[in-house]
TORKOL-4160 file (C-alpha; in steps of 0.2 Angstrom, whole numbers, padded with zeros to 4 digits, m for minus):
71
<pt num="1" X="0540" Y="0931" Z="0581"/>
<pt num="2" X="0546" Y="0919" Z="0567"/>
<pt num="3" X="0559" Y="0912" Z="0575"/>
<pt num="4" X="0553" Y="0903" Z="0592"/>
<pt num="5" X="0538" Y="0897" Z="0579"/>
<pt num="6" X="0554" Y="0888" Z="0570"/>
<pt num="7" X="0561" Y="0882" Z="0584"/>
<pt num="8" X="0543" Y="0875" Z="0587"/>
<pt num="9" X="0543" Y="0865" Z="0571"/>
<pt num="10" X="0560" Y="0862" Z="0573"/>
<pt num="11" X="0557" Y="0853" Z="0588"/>
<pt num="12" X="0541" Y="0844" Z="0584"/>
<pt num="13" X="0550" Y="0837" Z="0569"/>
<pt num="14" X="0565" Y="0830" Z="0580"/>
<pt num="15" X="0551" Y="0821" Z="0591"/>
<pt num="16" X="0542" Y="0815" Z="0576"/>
<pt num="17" X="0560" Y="0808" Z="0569"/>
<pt num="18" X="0563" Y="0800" Z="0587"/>
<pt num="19" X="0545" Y="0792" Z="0587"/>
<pt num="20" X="0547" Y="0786" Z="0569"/>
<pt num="21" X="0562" Y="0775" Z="0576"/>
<pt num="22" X="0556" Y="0769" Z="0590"/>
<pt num="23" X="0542" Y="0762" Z="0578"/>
<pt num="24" X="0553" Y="0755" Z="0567"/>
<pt num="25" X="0565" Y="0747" Z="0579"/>
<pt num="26" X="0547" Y="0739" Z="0586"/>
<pt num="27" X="0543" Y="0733" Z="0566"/>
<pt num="28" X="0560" Y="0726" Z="0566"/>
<pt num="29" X="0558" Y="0716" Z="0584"/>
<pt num="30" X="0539" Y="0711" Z="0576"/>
<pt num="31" X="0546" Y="0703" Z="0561"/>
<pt num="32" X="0559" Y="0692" Z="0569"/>
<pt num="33" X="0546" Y="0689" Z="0578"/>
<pt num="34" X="0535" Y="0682" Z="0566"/>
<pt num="35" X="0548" Y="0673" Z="0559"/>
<pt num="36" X="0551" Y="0664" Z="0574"/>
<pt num="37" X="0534" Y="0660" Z="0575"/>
<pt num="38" X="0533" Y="0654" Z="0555"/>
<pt num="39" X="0549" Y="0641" Z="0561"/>
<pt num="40" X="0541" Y="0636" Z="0576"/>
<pt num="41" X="0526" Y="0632" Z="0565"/>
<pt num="42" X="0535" Y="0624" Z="0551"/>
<pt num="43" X="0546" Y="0615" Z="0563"/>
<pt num="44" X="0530" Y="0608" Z="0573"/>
<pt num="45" X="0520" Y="0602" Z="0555"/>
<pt num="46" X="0538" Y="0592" Z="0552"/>
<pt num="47" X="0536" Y="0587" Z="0569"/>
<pt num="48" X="0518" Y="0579" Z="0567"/>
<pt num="49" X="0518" Y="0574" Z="0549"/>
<pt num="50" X="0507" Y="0587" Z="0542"/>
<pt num="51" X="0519" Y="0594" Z="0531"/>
<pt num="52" X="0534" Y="0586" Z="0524"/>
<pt num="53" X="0549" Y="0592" Z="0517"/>
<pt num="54" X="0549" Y="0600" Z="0500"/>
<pt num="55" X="0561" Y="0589" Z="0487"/>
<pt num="56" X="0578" Y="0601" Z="0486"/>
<pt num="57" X="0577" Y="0607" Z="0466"/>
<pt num="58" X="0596" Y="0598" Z="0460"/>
<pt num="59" X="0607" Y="0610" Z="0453"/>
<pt num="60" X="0610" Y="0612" Z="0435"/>
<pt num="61" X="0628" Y="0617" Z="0429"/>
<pt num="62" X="0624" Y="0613" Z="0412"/>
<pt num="63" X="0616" Y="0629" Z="0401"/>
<pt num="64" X="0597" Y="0628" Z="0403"/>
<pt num="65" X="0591" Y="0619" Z="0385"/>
<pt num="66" X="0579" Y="0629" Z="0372"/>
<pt num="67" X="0561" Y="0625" Z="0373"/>
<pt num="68" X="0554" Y="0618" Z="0357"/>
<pt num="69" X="0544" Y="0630" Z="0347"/>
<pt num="70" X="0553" Y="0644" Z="0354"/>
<pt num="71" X="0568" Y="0648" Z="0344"/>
């Protein structure tokens, strides 16, 4: 009797595992999603002047310096 109870669990758990990547692969298609959404967004607050660019940081190839009372 063990066994058709293991091949029970055996194929409940390859279900759960198929379910599992279905709602996963549904997560990843969400995400991009959102993301398109937050550009969409962001391109629209550019568009409309309600948002403005943010200033690019420049780039330091120099060695960062020691701040004073630090050392």
């Amino acid at each position: 009797m063990a066994e058709p109870e293991t091949e029970r669990w055996v194929g409940e758990l390859a279900q759960l595992r198929r379910e599992i990547a279905e709602l996963r692969a549904e997560q990843r298609e969400l995400a991009q999603a959102v993301q398109e959404l937050a550009k969409t967004f962001r391109s629209l607050a550019l568009h409309f002047g309600i948002a403005s660019e943010p200033y690019p940081k420049p780039k330091r190839s120099e060695t960062p310096r020691d701040v004073p009372g630090f050392a």
